[in-house]
C-alpha positions in Angstrom: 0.0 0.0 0.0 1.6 3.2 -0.9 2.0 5.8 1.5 2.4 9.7 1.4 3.9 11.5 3.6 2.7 14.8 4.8 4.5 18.2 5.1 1.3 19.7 6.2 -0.6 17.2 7.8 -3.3 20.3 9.1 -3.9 21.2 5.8 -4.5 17.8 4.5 -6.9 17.0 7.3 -8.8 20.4 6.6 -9.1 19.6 2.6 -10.6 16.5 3.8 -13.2 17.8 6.0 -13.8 20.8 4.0 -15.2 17.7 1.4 -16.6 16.2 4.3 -18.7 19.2 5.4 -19.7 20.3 2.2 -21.3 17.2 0.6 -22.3 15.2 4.1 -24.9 16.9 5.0 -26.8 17.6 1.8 -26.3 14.3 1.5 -28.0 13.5 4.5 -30.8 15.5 3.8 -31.7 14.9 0.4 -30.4 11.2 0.3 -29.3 11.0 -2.9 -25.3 10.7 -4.0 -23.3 13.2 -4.7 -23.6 13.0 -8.4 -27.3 13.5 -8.2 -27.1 16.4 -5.5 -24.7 18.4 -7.9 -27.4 18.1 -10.7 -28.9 21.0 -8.5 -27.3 24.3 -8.6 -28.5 25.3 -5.4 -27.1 22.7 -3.7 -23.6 23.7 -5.6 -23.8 27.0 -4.3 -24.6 25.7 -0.6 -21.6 23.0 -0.7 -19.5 25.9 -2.5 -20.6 28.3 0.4 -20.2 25.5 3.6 -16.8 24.7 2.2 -16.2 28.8 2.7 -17.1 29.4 5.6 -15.2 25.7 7.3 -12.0 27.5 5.2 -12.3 30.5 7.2 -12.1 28.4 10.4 -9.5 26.6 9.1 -7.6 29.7 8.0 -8.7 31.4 11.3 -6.3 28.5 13.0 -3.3 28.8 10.6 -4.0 26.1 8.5 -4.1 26.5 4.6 -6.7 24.0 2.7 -6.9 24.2 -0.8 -9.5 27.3 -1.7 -10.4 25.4 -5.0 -13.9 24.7 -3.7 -15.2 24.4 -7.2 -12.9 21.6 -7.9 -14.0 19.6 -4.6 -18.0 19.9 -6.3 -16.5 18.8 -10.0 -14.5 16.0 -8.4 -17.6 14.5 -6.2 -20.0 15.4 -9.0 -18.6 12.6 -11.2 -18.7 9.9 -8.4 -21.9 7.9 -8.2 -21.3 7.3 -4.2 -23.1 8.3 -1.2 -20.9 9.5 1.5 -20.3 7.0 4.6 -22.9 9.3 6.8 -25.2 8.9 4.4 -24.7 5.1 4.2 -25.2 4.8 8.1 -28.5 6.4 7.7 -29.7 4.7 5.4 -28.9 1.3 7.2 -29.4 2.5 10.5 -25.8 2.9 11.8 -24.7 5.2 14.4 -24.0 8.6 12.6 -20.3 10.5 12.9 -22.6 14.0 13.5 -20.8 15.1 16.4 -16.9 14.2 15.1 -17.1 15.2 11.7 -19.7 18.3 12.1 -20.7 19.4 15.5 -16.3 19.5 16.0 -16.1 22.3 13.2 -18.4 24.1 14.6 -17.1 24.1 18.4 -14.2 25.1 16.8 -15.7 28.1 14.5 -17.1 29.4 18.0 -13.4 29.3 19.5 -12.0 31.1 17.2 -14.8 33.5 16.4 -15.6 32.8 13.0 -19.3 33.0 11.5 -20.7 29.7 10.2 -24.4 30.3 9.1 -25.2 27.6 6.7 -23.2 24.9 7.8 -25.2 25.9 11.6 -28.1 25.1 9.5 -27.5 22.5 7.5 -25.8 20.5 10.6 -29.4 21.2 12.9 -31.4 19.8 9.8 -29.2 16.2 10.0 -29.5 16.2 13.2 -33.5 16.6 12.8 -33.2 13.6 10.6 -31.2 11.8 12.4 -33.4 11.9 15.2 -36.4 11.4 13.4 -34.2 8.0 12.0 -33.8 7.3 15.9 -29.7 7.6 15.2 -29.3 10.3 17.4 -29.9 11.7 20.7 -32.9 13.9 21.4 
């Protein structure tokens, strides 16, 4: 198994969730795979703005993700896949919520940076989620 090795392990981590954070939840709440969900340009523009505002938090603690948001949303909107969190849903798993998006958040509050949509987004999963009976009321 080939391996790479990381100069900037922060950044890679954040280019990750950035990914993570912008496709997840729409995901989530529209059940469909990515490919489908970029059929919609609204949900574009809310993956393109989510993955904004998560790179100003990331930014906001001195680590540099890639800014190419647009080329996150072309490279998901050829795969025919539903995201793991989507997958647990859907089979009634326990759902990553608080580690992959509630974390983000705690951490946009620490450092004081605005997250509107991705507050949003992240209480409408959570609605699901609880409505699924995957997470706690």
């Amino acid at each position: 198994m080939k391996c790479l090795v990381s100069a900037a392990i922060r950044d890679d981590i954040w280019n990750k969730l950035l990914g993570n954070l912008g496709v997840g939840p729409l995901t989530v709440l529209t059940q469909v795979s990515m490919s489908e969900l970029f059929q919609e340009p609204l949900c574009v523009e809310a993956a393109r703005q989510v993955m904004a505002e998560a790179q100003a938090v990331a930014n906001a603690l001195g680590a540099h993700p890639s800014p190419n948001h647009d080329k996150r949303i072309a490279h998901s909107r050829g795969i025919d896949h539903k995201p793991s969190i989507l997958q647990d849903l859907e089979l009634g798993r326990s759902m990553e919520i608080d580690g992959i998006f509630d974390a983000p958040l705690e951490l946009a509050r620490m450092v004081g940076v605005a997250t509107p949509m991705l507050d949003l987004l992240v209480a409408m999963v959570k609605v699901r989620a609880r409505a699924a009976g995957l997470y706690p009321r």
